[in-house]
C-alpha positions as CSV (number, residue, x, y, z in Angstrom):
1,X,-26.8,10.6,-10.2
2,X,-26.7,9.6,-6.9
3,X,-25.9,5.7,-5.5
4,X,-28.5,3.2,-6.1
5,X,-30.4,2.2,-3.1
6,X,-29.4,-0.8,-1.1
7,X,-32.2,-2.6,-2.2
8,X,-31.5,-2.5,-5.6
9,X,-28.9,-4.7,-5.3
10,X,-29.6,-8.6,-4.5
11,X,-27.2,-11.3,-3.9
12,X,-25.2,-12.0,-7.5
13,X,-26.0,-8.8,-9.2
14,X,-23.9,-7.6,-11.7
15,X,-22.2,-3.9,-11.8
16,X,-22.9,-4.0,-15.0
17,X,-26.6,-2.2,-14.9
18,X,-25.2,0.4,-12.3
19,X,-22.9,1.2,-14.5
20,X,-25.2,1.5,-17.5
21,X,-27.1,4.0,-15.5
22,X,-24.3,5.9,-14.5
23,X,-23.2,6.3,-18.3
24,X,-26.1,7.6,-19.5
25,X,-26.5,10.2,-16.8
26,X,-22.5,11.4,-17.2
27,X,-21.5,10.4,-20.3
28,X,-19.8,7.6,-22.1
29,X,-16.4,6.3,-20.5
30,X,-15.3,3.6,-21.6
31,X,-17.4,0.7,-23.3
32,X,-14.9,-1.4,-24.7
33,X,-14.0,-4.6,-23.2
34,X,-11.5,-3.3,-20.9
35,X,-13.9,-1.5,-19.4
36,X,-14.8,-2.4,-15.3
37,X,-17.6,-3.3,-15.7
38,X,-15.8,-6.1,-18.2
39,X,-13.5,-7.3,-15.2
40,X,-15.5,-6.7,-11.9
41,X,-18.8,-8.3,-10.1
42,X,-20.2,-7.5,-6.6
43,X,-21.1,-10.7,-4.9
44,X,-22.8,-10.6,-2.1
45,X,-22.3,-13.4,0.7
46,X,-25.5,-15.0,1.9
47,X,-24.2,-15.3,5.6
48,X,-24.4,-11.0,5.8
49,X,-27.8,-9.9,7.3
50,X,-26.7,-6.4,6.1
51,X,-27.2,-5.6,2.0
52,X,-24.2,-3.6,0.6
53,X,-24.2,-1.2,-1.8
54,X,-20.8,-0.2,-4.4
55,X,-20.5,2.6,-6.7
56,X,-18.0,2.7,-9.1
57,X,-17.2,5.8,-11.5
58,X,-13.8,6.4,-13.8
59,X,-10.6,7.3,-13.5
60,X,-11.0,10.7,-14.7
61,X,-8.1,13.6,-15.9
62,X,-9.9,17.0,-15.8
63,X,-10.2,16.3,-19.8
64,X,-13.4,15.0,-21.9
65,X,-12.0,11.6,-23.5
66,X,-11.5,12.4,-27.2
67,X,-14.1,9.9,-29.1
68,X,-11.8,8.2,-31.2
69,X,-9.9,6.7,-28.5
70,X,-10.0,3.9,-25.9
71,X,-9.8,4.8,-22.3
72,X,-8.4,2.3,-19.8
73,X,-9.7,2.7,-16.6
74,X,-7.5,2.0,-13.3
75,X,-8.2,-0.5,-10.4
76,X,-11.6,-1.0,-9.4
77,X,-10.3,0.0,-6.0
78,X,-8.8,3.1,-6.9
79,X,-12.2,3.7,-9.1
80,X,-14.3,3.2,-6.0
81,X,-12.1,5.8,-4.3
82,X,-12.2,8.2,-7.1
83,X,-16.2,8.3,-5.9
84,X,-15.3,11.0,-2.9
85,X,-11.9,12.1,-4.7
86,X,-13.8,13.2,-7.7
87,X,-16.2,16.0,-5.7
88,X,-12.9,17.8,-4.5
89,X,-13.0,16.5,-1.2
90,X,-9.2,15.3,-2.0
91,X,-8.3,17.9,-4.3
92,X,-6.8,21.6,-2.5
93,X,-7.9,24.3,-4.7
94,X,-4.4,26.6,-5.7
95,X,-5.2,28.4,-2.7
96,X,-5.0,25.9,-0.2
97,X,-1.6,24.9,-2.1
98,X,0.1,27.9,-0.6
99,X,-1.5,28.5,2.3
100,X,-3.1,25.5,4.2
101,X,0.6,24.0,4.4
102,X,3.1,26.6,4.0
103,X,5.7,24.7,5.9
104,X,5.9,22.1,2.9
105,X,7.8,24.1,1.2
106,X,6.1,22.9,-1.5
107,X,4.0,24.5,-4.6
108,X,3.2,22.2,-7.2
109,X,2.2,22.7,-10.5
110,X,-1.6,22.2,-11.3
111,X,-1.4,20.4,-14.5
112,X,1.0,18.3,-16.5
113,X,2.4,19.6,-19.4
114,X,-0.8,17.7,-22.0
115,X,-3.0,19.6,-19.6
116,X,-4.3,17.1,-17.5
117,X,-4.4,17.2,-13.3
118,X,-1.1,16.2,-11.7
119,X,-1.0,13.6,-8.7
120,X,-1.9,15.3,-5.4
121,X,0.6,14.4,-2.9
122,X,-1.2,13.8,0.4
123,X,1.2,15.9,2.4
124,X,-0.5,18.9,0.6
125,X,-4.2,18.2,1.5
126,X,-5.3,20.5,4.4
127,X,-6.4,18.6,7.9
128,X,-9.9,18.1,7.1
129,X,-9.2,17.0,3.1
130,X,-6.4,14.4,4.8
131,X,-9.5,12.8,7.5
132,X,-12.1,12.7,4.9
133,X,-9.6,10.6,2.7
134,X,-8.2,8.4,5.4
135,X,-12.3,8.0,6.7
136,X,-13.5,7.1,3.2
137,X,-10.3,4.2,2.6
138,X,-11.5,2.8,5.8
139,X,-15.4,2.6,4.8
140,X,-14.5,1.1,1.7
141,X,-12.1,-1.4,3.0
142,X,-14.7,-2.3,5.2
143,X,-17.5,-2.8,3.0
144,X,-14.8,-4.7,0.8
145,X,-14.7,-7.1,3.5
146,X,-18.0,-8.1,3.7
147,X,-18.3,-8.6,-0.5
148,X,-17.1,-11.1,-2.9
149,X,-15.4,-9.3,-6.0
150,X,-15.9,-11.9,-8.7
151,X,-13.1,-10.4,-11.3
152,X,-12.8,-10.5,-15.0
153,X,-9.1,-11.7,-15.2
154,X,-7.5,-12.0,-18.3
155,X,-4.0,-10.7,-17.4
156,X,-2.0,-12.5,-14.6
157,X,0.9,-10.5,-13.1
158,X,3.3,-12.9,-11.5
159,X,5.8,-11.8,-9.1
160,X,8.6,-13.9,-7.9
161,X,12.7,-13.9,-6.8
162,X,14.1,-14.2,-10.1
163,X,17.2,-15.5,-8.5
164,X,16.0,-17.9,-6.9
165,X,15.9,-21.2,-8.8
166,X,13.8,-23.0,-6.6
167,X,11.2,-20.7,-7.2
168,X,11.2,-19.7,-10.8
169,X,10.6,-23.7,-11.1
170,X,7.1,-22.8,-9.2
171,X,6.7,-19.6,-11.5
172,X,7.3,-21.8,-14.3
173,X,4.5,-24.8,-13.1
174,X,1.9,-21.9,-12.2
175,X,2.6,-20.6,-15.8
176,X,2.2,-23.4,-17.6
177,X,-1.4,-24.2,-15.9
178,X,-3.0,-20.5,-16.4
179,X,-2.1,-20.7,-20.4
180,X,-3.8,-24.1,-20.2
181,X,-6.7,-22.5,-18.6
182,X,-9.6,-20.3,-19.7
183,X,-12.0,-17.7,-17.5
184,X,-15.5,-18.2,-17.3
185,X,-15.8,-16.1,-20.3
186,X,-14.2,-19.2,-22.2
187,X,-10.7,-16.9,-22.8
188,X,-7.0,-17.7,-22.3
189,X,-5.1,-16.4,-19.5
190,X,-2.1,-13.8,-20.6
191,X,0.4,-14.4,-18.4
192,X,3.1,-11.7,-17.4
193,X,6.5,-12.6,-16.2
194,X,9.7,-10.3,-15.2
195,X,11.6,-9.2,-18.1
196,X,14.6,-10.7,-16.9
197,X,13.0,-14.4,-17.1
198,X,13.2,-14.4,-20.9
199,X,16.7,-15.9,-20.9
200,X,16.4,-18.3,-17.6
201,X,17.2,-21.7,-18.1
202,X,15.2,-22.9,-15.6
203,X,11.9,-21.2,-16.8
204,X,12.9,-22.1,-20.6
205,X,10.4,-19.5,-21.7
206,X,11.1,-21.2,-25.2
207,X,10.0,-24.6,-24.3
208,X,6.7,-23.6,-22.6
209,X,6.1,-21.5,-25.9
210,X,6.8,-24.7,-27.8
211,X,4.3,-26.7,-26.3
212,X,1.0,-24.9,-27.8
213,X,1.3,-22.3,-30.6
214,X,-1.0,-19.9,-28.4
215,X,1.4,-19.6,-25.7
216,X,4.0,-17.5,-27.1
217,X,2.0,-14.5,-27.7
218,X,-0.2,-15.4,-24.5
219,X,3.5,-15.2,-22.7
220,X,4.1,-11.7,-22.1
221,X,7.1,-10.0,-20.0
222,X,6.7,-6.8,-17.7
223,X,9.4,-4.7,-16.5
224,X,9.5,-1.6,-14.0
225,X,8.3,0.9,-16.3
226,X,5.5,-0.9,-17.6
227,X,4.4,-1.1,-14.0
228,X,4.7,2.5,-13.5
229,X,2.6,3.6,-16.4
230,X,0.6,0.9,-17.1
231,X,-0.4,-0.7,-13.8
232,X,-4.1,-0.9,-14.7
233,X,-2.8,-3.8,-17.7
234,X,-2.9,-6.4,-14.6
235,X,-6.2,-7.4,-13.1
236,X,-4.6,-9.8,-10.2
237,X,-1.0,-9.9,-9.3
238,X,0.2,-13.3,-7.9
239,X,3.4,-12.9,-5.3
240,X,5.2,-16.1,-4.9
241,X,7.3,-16.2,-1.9
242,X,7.9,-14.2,1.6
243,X,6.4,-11.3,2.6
244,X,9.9,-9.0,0.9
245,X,8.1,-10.1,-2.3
246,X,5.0,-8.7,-1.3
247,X,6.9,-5.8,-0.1
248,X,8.3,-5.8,-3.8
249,X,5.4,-5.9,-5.4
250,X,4.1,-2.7,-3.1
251,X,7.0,-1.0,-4.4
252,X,6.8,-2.0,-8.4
253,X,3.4,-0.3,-8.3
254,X,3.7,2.9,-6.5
255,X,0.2,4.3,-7.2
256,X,-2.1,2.1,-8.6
257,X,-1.9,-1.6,-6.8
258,X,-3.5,-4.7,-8.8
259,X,-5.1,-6.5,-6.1
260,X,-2.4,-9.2,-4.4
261,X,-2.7,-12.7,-4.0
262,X,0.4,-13.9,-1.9
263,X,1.4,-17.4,-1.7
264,X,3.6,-18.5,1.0
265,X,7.0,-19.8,-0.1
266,X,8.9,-17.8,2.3
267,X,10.2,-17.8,5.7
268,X,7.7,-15.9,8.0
269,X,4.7,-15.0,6.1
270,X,3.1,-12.5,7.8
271,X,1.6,-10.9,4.1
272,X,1.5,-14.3,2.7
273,X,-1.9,-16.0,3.1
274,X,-2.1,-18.6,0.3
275,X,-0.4,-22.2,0.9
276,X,1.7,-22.8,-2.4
277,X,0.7,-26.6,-2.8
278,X,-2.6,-25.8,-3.3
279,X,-2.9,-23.2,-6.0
280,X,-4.4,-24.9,-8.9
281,X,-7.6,-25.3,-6.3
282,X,-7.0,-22.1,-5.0
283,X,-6.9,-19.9,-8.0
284,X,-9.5,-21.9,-10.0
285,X,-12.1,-21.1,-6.8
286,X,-11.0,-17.5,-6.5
287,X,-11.7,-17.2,-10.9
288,X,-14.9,-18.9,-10.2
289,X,-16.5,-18.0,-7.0
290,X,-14.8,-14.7,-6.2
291,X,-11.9,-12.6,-3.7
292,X,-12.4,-10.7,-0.6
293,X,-10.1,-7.8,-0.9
294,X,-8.6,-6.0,2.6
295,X,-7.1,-2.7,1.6
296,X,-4.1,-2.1,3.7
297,X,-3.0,1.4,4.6
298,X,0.5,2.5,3.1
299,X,2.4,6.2,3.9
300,X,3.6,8.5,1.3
301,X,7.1,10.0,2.6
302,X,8.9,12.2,0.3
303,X,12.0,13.8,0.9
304,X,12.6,17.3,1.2
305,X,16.3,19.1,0.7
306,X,17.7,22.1,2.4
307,X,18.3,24.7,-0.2
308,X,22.0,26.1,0.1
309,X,22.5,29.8,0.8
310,X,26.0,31.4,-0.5
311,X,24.7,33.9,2.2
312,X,24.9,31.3,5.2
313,X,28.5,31.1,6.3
314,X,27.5,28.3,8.5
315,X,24.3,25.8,8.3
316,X,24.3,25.9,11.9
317,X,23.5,29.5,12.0
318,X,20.3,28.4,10.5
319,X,17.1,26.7,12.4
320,X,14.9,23.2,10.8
321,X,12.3,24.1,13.9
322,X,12.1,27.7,12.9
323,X,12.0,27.0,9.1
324,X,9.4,24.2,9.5
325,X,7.1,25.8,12.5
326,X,8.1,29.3,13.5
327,X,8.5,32.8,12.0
328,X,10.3,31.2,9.0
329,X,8.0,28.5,8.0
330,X,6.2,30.8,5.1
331,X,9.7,31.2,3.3
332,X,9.1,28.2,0.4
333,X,12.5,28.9,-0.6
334,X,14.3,26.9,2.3
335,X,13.5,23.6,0.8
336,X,13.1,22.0,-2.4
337,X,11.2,17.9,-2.3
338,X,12.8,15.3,-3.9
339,X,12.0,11.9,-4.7
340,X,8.4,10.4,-3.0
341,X,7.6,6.8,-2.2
342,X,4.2,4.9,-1.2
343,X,5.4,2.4,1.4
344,X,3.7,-0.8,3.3
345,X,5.7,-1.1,5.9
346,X,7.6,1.5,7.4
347,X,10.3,4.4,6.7
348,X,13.4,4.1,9.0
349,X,15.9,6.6,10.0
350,X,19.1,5.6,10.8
351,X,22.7,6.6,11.7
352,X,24.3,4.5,8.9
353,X,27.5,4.4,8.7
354,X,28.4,7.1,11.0
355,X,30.3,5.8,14.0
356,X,27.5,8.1,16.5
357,X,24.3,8.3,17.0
358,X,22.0,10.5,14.9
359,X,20.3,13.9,16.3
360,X,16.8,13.8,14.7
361,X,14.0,16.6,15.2
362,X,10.5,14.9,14.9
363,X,7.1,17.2,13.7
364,X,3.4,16.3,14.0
365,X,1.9,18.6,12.1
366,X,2.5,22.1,12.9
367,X,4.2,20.9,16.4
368,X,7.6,20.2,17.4
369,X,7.1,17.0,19.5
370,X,10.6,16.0,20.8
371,X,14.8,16.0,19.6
372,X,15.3,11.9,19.7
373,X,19.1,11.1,20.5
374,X,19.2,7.5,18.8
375,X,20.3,5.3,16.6
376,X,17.4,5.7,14.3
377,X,13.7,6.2,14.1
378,X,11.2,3.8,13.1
379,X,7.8,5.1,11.3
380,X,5.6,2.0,10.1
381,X,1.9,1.2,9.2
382,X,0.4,-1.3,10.8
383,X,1.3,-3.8,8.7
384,X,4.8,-3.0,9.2
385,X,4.4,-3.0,13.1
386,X,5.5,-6.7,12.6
387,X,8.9,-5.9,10.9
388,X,11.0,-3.1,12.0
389,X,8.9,-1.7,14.0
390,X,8.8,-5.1,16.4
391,X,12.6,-6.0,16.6
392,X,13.0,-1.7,17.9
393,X,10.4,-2.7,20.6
394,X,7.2,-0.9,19.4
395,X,3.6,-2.6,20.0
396,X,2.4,-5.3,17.6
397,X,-0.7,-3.2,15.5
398,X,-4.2,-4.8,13.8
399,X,-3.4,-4.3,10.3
400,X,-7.2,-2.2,10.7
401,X,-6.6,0.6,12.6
402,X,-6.1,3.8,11.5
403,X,-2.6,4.8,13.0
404,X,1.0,5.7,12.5
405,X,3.6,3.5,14.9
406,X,6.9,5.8,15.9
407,X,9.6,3.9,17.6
408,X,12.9,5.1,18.2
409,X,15.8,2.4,17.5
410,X,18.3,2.5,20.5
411,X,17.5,5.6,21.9
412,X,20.1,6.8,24.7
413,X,17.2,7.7,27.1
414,X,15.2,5.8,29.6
415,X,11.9,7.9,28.8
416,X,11.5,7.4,25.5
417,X,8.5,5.3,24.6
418,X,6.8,3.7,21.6
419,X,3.8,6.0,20.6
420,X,0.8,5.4,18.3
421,X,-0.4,8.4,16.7
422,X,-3.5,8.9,14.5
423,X,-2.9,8.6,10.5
424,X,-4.5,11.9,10.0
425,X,-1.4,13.8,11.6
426,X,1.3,14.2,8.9
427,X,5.3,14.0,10.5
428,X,8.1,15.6,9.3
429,X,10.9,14.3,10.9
430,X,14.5,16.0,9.8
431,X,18.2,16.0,10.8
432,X,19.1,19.5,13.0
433,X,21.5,22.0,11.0
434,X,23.3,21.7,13.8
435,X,23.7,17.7,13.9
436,X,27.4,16.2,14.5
437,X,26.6,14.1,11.4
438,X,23.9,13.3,8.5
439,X,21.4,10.2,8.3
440,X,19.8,7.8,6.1
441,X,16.6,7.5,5.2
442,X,14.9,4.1,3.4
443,X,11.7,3.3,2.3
444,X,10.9,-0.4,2.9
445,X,14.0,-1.0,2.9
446,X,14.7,0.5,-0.4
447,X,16.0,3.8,-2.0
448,X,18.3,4.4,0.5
449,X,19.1,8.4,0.7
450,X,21.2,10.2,2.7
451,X,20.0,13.3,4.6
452,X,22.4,15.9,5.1
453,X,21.7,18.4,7.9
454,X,18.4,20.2,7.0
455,X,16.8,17.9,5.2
456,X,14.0,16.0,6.1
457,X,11.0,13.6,5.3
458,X,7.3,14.1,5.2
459,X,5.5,11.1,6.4
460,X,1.2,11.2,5.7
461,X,-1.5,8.3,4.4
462,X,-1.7,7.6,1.3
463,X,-4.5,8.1,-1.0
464,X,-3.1,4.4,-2.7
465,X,-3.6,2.0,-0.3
466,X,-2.9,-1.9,-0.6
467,X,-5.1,-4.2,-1.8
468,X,-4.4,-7.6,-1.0
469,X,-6.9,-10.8,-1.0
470,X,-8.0,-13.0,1.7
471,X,-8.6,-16.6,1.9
472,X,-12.8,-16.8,1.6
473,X,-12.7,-18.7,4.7
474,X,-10.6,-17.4,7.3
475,X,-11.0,-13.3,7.0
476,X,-11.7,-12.8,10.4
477,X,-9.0,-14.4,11.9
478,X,-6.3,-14.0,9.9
479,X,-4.1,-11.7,11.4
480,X,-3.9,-13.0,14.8
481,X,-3.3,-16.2,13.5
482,X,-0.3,-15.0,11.5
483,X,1.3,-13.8,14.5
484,X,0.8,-17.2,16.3
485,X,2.0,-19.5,14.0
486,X,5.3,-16.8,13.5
487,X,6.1,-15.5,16.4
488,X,4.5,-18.0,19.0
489,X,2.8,-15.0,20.4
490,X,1.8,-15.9,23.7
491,X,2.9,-19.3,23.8
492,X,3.6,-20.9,27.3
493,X,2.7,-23.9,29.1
494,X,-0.5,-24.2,30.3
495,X,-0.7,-23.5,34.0
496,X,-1.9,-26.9,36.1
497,X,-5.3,-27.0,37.4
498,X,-5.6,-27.2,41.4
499,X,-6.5,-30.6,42.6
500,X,-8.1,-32.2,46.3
501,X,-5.0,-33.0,47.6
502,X,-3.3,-29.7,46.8
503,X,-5.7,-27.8,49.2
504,X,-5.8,-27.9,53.1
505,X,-8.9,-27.8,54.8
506,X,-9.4,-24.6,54.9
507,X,-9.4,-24.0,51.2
508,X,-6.1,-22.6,51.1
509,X,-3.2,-23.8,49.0
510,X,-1.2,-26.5,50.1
């Protein structure tokens, strides 16, 4: 069944009936209350000229859904992108496993164990599969910008510093008033809070279940793993304080994000755009009248290791250019990946603790660009070009545009310039076999891995980007405002107007 036409849709529709359409045509999916269609609404604003239309299909496993159980389906967002993954436009065949990027070194296997489809890493899509997936996150996060998602919410996920006393006493107010709430639907808020909360003092999980009989089974805890199987539990996630929290919460939910609402208790807050003091009004009008939701782009970088040869009497006798881009680069026994990570803001290589600087070989895709003789390299989205990226010297980025930042950090060359490449390139940027010593790699500032000569990282977009909510009335100028009121970006004193008795009488200055 194709998409409805735009004018079926009028302003307050519900998803509901497009949904009902689409089950009949493809099947049943889903009808229980979790269902999307339970826990989403298209709102459209009355100030757009322009109708727009959504489509929204289920997550789907390459297996019919066995009648006699429930289905969960993931994020609405992730649903909407599942639209163009679902046709294959995001999905190499087996074929295009082995040969469209031979220089991965990497051959997964098709299906899990149970028989369903493993992840597709993004570094394995072929050129065109890797633009039609960064084109369609962009159309969607820009016709999510001109809707109103009214959401079903039930389950709150709140994120905060749990050693930070100060603000488990605000996790603890904004707890008590969702379990004393209830959604349009007339049910209770379930309320999730880290694991390691249980036993804090200062949130007295015991007391807030003592003061209404509901609340202690409407008081539930999360911890990491249920975040990584179960991220589709959560309809909102609230984030209170700085932006490392939002950078947390990017890294709890590695595929599937809940969509973010950030409130600013932090020092800069570039990724937090809710004032604190305000969030009974704020979270009761976003319940009520709706989110706008901007999908930030994140990278998926996973690590690949240099296999060890008993044959090689010396890694230096071997070549990372030729085994990643020359006569070599079709042998898939050089390297073996290791560990990957979706990340917001940026993946830095660094020296560490080695008392030189590092030797690092940079890749855009099957092209050696340049050797960088530095402290480090910097890779970041563009909502990282704020962080890392900015103290190294690179250009300040519109969280919108499609484009990977690379900044070296202390590089011992006058030449060597900040460069903005397009997201549909995918890096690989490795240490030489022949480097004096090994470097680090994190990943937002996490997971911290050393890279021995050899190794290196693949760097692409992610098919998972980052939903986070804006403030109804300020989605335009949000960013550049975040940059003023932090950084003071382009503040100055205000240059005095000329007056009469400045000029002579020919005009000129006097």
């Amino acid at each position: 069944m194709s998409e409805p036409p735009l004018s079926d849709f009028t302003n307050g529709d519900s998803l509901g009936r497009v949904l009902g359409e689409y089950q009949a045509d493809h099947g049943d999916y889903g009808s229980d209350e979790d269902g999307v269609h339970e826990k989403l609404e298209v709102i459209f604003d009355q100030q757009e000229a322009q109708r727009r239309r959504a489509s929204l299909v289920p997550q789907t496993d390459g297996s019919k859904r066995p009648s006699s159980q429930r289905q969960r389906t993931s994020c609405f967002v992730h649903s909407l992108l599942e639209e163009k993954s679902k046709a294959g436009h995001w999905t190499p065949s087996e074929d295009g496993l082995t040969q469209g990027r031979p220089a991965d070194k990497d051959t997964p296997t098709q299906h899990n164990g149970d028989g369903s489809h493993r992840h597709t890493q993004s570094r394995l899509l072929t050129k065109k599969q890797l633009s039609d997936m960064a084109f369609g996150i962009r159309e969607l996060s820009k016709k999510l910008g001109h809707i109103r998602l009214l959401l079903k919410v039930r389950n709150v996920f709140i994120l905060t510093k749990a050693y930070d006393q100060k603000l488990v006493a605000h996790t603890r107010d904004v707890t008590e008033w969702l379990l004393r709430q209830k959604n349009a639907d007339g049910h209770s808020y379930t309320v999730w809070i880290e694991e390691t909360m249980r036993d804090n003092k200062v949130f007295n999980a015991d007391g807030i279940s003592k003061q209404d009989p509901s609340y202690k089974d409407r008081l539930k805890y999360w911890d990491n793993e249920l975040c990584r199987k179960k991220p589709d539990t959560f309809e909102i996630c609230l984030a209170l304080g700085g932006d490392g929290t939002v950078l947390y919460s990017s890294w709890l939910f590695q595929r599937v994000v809940p969509p973010v609402m950030s409130f600013a208790l932090g020092s800069l807050g570039f990724l937090t755009k809710f004032d604190f003091d305000k969030y009974p009004d704020i979270l009761a009008r976003a319940f009520r009248d709706g989110v706008t939701v901007s999908l930030r782009l994140r990278f998926e970088a996973t690590v690949m290791h240099s296999r060890k040869r008993s044959s090689d009497e010396h890694s230096a006798s071997r070549d990372l250019i030729d085994e990643l881009i020359g006569d070599a680069s079709d042998d898939v026994t050089t390297h073996v990946p290791g560990p990957s990570h979706n990340i917001l803001n940026d993946i830095v290589l660094d020296r560490g603790p080695n008392p030189t600087m590092s030797s690092i070989e940079v890749f855009g895709d099957e092209e050696h660009f340049t050797t960088v003789q530095a402290d480090g390299i910097c890779v970041a989205t563009p909502t990282g070009s704020t962080a890392y990226n900015l103290a190294a010297g690179g250009s300040l980025c519109h969280p919108d545009n499609p484009v990977i930042l690379v900044t070296a950090i202390a590089p011992h060359t006058l030449s060597f310039r900040p460069i903005i490449l397009p997201d549909t390139i995918v890096l690989r940027i490795g240490v030489p076999y022949d480097a004096r010593a090994s470097c680090w790699a994190s990943f937002d500032g996490k997971e911290r891995t050393e890279l021995t000569p050899g190794d290196y990282v693949t760097i692409s977009a992610s098919r998972f980007p980052f939903p986070s909510v804006l403030p109804l009335d300020r989605r335009s100028e949000d960013w550049v405002d975040s940059i003023s009121r932090t950084l003071n970006w382009n503040n100055r004193q205000r240059q005095k107007a000329f007056d009469d008795a400045s000029h002579n009488q020919n005009g000129n200055v006097g």
